[in-house]
LODREN-515056 format. One record per residue (C-alpha): residue number from 1; x, y, z. Coordinates in nm, 2 decimals. Last residue first. Example, Ala and Ser with C-alpha at 12.3 -4.5 7.8 and 13.67 -1.06 7.14 Angstrom:
BEGIN
  nr      u      v      w
   2   1.37  -0.11   0.71
   1   1.23  -0.45   0.78
# end
This chain:
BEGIN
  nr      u      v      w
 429  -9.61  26.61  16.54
 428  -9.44  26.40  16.82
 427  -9.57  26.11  16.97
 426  -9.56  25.93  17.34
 425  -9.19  26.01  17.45
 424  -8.94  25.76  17.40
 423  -8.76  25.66  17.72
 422  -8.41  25.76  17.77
 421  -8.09  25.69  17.58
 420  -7.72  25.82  17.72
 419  -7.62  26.18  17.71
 418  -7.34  26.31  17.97
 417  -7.45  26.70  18.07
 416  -7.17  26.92  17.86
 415  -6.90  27.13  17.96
 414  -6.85  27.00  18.31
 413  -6.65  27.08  18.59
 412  -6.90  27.38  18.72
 411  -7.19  27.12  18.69
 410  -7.10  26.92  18.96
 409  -7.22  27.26  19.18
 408  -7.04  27.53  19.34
 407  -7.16  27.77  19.05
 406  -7.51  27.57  19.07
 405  -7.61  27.68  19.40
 404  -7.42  27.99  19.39
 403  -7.60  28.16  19.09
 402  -7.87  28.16  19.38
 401  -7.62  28.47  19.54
 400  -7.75  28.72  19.29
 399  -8.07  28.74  19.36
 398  -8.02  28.82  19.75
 397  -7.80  29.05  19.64
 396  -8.07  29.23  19.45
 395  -8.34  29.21  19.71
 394  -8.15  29.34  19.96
 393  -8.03  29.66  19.80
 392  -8.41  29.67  19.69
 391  -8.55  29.66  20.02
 390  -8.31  29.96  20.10
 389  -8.43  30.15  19.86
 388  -8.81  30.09  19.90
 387  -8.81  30.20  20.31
 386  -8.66  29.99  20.58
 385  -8.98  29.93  20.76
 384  -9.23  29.90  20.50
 383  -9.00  29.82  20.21
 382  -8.87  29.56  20.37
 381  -9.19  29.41  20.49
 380  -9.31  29.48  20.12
 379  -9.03  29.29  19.95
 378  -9.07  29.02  20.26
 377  -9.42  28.93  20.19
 376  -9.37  28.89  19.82
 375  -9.11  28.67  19.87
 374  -9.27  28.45  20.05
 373  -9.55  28.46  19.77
 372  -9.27  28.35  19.58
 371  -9.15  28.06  19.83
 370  -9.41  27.86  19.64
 369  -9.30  27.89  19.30
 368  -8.96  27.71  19.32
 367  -9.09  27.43  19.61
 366  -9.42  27.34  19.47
 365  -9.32  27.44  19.07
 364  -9.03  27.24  19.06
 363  -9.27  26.97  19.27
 362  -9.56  27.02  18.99
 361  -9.28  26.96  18.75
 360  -9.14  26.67  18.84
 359  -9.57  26.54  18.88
 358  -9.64  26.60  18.49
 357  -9.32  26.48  18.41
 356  -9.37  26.12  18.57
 355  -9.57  25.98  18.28
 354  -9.30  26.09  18.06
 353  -9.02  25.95  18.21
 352  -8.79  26.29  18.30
 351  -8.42  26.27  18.17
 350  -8.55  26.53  17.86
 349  -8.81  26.76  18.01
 348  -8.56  26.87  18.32
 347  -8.25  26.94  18.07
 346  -8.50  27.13  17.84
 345  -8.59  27.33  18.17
 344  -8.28  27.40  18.22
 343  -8.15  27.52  17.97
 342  -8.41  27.73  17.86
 341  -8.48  27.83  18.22
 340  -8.11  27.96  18.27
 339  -8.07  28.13  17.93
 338  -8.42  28.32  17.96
 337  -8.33  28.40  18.31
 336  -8.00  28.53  18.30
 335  -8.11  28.74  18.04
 334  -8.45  28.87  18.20
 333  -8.15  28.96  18.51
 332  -7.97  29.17  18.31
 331  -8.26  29.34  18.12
 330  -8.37  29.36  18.49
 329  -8.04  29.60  18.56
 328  -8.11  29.78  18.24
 327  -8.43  29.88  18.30
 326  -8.39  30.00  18.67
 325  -8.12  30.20  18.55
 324  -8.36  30.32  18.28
 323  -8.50  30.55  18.58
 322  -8.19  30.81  18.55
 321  -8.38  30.96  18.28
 320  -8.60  31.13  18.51
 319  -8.58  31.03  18.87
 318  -8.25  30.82  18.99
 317  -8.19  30.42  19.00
 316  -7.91  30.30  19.19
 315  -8.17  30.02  19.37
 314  -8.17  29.87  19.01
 313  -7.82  29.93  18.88
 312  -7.65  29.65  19.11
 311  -7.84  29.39  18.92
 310  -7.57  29.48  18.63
 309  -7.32  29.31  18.88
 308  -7.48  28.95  18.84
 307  -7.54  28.92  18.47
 306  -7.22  28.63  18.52
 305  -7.35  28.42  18.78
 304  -7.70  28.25  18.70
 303  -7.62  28.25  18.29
 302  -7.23  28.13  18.37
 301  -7.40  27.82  18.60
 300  -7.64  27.71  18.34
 299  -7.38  27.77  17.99
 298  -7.17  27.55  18.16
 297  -7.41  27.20  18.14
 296  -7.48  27.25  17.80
 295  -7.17  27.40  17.66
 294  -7.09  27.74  17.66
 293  -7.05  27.77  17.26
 292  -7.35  27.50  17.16
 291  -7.53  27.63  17.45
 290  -7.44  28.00  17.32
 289  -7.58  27.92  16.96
 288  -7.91  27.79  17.06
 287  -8.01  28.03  17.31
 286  -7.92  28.33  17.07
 285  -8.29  28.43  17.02
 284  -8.31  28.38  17.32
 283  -8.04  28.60  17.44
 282  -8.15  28.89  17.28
 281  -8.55  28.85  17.38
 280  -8.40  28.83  17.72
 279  -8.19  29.10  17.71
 278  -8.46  29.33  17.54
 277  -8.73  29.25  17.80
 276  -8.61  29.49  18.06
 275  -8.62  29.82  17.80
 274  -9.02  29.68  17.77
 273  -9.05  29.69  18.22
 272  -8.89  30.01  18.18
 271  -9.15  30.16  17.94
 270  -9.44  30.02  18.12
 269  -9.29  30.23  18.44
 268  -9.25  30.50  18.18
 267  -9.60  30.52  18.05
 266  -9.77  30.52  18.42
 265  -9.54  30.80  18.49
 264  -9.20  30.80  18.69
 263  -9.22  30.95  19.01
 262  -8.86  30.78  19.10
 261  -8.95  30.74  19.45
 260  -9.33  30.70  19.46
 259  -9.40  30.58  19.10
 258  -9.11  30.39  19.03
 257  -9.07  30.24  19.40
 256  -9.45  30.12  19.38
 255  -9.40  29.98  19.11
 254  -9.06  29.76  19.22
 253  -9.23  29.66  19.54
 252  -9.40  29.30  19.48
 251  -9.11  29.28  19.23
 250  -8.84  29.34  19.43
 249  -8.95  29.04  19.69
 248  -9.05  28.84  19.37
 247  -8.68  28.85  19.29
 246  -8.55  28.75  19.60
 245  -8.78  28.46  19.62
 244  -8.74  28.29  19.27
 243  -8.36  28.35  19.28
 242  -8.31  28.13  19.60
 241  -8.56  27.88  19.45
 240  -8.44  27.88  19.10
 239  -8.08  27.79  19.27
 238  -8.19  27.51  19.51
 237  -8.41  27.34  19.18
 236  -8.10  27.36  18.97
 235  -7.88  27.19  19.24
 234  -8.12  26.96  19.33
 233  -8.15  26.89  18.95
 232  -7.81  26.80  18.93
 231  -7.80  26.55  19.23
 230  -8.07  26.35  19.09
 229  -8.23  26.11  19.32
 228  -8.42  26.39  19.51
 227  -8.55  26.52  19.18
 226  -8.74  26.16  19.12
 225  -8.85  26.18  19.48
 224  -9.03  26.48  19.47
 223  -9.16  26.41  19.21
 222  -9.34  26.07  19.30
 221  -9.46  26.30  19.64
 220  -9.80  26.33  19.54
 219  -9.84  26.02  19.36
 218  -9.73  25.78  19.63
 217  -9.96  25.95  19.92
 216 -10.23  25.90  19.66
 215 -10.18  25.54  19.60
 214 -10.05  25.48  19.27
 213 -10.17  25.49  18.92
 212 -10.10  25.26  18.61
 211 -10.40  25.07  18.65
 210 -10.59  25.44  18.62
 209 -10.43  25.46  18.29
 208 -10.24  25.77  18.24
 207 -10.40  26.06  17.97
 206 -10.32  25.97  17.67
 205 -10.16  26.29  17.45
 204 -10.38  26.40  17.23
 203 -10.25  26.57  16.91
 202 -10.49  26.82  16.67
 201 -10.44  27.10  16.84
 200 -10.74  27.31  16.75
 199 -10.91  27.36  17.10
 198 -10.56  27.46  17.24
 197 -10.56  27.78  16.97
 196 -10.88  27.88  17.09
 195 -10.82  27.88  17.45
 194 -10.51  28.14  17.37
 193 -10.75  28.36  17.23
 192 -10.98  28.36  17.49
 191 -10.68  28.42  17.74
 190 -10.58  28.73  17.54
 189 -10.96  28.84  17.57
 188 -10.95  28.88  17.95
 187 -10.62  29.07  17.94
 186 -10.79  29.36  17.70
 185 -11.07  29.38  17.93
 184 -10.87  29.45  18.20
 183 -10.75  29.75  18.07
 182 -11.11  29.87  18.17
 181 -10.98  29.87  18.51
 180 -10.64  30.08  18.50
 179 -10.82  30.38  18.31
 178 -10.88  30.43  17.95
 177 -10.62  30.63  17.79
 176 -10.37  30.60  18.08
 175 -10.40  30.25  18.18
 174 -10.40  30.16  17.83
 173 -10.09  30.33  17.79
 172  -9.93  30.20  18.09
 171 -10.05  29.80  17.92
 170  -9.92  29.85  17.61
 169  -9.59  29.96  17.76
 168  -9.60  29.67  17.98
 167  -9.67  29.44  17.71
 166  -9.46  29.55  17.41
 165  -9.08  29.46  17.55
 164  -9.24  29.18  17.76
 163  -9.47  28.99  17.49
 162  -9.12  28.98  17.32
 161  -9.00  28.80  17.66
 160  -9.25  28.59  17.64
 159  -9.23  28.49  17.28
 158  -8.85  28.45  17.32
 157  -8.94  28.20  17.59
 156  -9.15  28.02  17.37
 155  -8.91  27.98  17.07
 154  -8.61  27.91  17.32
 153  -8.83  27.65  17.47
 152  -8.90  27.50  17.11
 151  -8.52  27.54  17.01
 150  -8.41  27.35  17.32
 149  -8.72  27.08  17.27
 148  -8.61  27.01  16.89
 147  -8.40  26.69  16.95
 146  -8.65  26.53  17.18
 145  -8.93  26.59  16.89
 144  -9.22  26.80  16.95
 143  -9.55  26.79  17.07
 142  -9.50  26.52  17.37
 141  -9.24  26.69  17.45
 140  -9.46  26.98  17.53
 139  -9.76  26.88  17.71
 138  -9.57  26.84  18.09
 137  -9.48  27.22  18.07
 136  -9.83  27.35  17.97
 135 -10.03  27.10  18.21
 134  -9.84  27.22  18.52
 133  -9.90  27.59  18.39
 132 -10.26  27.53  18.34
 131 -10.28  27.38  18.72
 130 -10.12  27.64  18.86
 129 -10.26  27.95  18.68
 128 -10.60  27.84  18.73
 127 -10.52  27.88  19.11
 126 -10.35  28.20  19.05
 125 -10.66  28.33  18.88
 124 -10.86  28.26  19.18
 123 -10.63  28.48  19.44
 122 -10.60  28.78  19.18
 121 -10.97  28.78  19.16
 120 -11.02  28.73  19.53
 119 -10.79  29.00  19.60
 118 -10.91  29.25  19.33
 117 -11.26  29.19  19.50
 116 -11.10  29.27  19.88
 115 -10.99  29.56  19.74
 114 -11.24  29.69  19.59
 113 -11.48  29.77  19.32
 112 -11.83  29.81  19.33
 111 -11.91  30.14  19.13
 110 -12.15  29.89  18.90
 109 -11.87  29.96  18.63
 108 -11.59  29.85  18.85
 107 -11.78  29.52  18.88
 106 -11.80  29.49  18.53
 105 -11.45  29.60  18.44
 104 -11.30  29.36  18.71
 103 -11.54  29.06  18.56
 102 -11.35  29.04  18.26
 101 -11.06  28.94  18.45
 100 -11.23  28.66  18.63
  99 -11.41  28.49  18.34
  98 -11.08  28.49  18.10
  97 -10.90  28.36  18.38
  96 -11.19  28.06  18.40
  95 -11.16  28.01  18.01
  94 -10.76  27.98  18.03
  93 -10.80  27.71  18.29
  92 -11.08  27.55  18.11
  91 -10.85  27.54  17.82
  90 -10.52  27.39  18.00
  89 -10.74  27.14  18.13
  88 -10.87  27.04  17.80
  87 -10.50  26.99  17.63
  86 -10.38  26.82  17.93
  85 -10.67  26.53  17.87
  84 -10.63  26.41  18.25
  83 -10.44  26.14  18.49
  82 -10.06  26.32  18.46
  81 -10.26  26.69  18.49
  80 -10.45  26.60  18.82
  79 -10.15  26.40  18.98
  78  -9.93  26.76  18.92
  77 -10.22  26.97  18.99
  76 -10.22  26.84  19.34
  75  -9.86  26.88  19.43
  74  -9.89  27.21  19.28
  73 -10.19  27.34  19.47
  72 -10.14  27.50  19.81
  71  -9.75  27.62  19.76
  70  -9.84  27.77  19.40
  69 -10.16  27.89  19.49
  68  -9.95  28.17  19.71
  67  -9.83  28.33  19.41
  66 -10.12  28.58  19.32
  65 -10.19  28.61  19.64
  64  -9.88  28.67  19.76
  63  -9.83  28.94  19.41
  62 -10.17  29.09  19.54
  61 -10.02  29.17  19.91
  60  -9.73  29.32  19.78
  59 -10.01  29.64  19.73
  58 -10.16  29.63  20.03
  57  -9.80  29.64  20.16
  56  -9.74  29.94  19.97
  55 -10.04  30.10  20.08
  54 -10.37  30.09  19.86
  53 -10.51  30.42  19.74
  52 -10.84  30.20  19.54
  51 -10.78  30.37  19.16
  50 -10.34  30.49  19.20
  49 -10.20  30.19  19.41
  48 -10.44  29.90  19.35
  47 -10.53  29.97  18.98
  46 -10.16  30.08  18.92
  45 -10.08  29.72  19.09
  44 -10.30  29.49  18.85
  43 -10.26  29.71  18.54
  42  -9.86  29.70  18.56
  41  -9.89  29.26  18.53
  40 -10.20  29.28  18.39
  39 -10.02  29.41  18.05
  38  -9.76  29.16  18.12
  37 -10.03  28.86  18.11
  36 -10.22  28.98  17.86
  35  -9.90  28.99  17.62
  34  -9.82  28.64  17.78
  33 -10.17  28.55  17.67
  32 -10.08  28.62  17.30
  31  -9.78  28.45  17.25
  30  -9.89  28.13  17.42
  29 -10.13  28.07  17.15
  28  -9.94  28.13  16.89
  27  -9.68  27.90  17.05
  26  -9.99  27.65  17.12
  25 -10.07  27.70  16.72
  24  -9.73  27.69  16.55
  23  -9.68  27.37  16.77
  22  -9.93  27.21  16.69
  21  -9.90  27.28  16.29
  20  -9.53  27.17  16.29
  19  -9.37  27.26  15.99
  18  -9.23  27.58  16.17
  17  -9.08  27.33  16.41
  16  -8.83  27.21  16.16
  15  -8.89  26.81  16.03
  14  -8.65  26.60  16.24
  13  -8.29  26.48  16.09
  12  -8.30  26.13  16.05
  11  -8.14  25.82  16.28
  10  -8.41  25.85  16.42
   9  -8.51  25.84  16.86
   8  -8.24  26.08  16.90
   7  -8.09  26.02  17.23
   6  -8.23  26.16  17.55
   5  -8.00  26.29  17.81
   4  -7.95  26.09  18.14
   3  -7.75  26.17  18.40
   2  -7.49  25.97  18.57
   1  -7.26  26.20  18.85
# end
């Protein structure tokens, strides 16, 4: 199987990424709306559960919703952020999420809160989402060097996973001092911040000629083809998939579980959701050294299969104490997927033609991201019918098995993906 790795473009070493003022600032940037984003992320379903009484399928409900813009508007975002300034997309995005969650204290305020509003919120921000996220992984390479895009992911992941450790406890206490939809006011500002640090980048990537674009029919499914051709990213892209939906189906009901079978406390479901982050702020801050060790075409298939058993711990999960379990099986699994995605998505930003990245990964996110809200429904079908236990026994195997997909892969007799030259990208700063 013939992939293609990009070469160094100079024979020199390039500058560290701490010298690189862009990238200080949309790491900076990122850092602080993935805080907001965890801290919504117990705020949004304690404010369902506990404030407006919702059932545990209401509750799953928000996660679809949340998700669901992923199936409807990838395709689309993909032409929209190849054609477009990314840099000002990615800040109206952030300024229209800023607008909706800022509007849940108001309206909660007024004593007009509901369900129905919390949907449409949820729903609207997911949109934004999608096209800001399309727009965030096409802008990167063109920011940084080829040879520095592992570190760079590594760097951002580890500032998610880090927002992860603090955010959820951050975001139970909140709940707790000030009630689940004033915390929501704290979100709204992380989003402000990050729209800040994108209005000072100083690089530009072009946006794509309109000579250079194809009928629309041609654009929408340009990705799609690209990944087809490319046996290894099949493989990748069957595995997230798999993974993607079984693990949204636990998370649409893991809350709910916590509170109503473990009767853990607003503080101690943010608690577990910080133990979680450890492995992955572990790991990648390690990225680097275990792709050199593993190999970079090993070290995907050993990060989807080997955290598998510790997944076993979630649905094993006891009251009191015994709710870490449920920590320390998703510290397995934020492991697996800070090593996975860094890989990964590296390998997917390197053999991609620049002015076809925008659309590669608006079909990653199409097909990966929109069985989530999938997913979603099924966690709280499960839970439903089966009962939250049960769902989760389910929901963890089902997780485990993706590591199939690239296990019985090409990539199991490799070490390292072949490297041959690729396209320059546009500039690097």
């Amino acid at each position: 199987m013939t992939q293609h790795l990009l070469a160094p473009a100079e024979a020199t070493t390039p500058a560290p990424l701490r010298r690189s003022r862009d990238f200080g600032l949309l790491w900076g940037g990122q850092t602080v709306a993935e805080l907001g984003t965890r801290i919504s992320g117990v705020a949004v379903p304690l404010l369902a559960a506990d404030t407006l009484g919702a059932s545990v399928f209401q509750v799953s409900l928000l996660t679809f919703l949340a998700w669901l813009p992923y199936l409807l508007f990838s395709l689309p975002a993909g032409i929209v952020a190849d054609r477009v300034d990314q840099r000002r997309l990615m800040v109206a995005c952030d300024l229209g999420r800023a607008a909706l969650l800022l509007s849940v204290p108001v309206v909660a305020l007024v004593g007009r809160l509901s369900l129905p509003f919390l949907y449409a919120v949820v729903g609207l921000a997911g949109v934004l989402t999608v096209f800001f996220t399309v727009a965030y992984k096409s802008v990167l390479p063109r920011l940084v060097p080829a040879e520095r895009l592992l570190d760079a992911n590594a760097k951002l992941t580890i500032s998610q996973d880090s927002a992860e450790l603090v955010g959820p406890t951050i975001g139970g206490v909140l709940v707790g001092l000030v009630g689940a939809a004033k915390t929501f006011l704290a979100t709204g500002a992380t989003y402000l911040v990050s729209a800040v640090t994108l209005l000072l980048l100083r690089h530009r990537p072009a946006a794509r000629s309109a000579h250079a674009r194809g009928p629309l029919r041609a654009e929408l499914t340009g990705g799609l083809g690209f990944i087809r051709r490319q046996r290894i990213l099949l493989a990748i892209l069957a595995c997230t998939t798999t993974s993607n939906f079984f693990v949204m189906a636990a998370s649409s009901i893991e809350v709910v579980f916590m509170l109503r079978e473990l009767h853990a406390s607003p503080a101690l479901v943010g608690l577990v959701f910080s133990v979680s982050a450890v492995g992955g702020l572990v790991v990648g801050a390690l990225a680097g050294r275990l792709t050199a060790w593993l190999g970079s075409a090993r070290v995907i298939w050993v990060a989807m299969a080997a955290p598998g058993p510790l997944y076993l711990l979630m649905p094993l999960a006891q009251p009191g104490w015994g709710v870490l379990l449920y920590g320390i099986g998703l510290a397995a699994f934020s492991a697996n997927a800070v090593l996975f995605n860094v890989a990964s998505m590296t390998y997917r930003q390197q053999i991609t033609p620049p002015e076809l990245l925008g659309r590669v990964n608006a079909a990653f996110l199409w097909i990966c991201f929109g069985v989530i809200p999938l997913g979603a429904l099924l966690g709280g079908a499960l839970g439903s019918q089966l009962g939250l236990r049960p769902a989760l026994w389910i929901c963890v195997l089902g997780t485990w098995s993706a590591s199939l997909f690239v296990v019985c892969s090409p990539l199991r007799g490799m070490r390292d993906v072949p490297a041959a030259v690729a396209p320059v990208r546009d500039a690097v700063s």
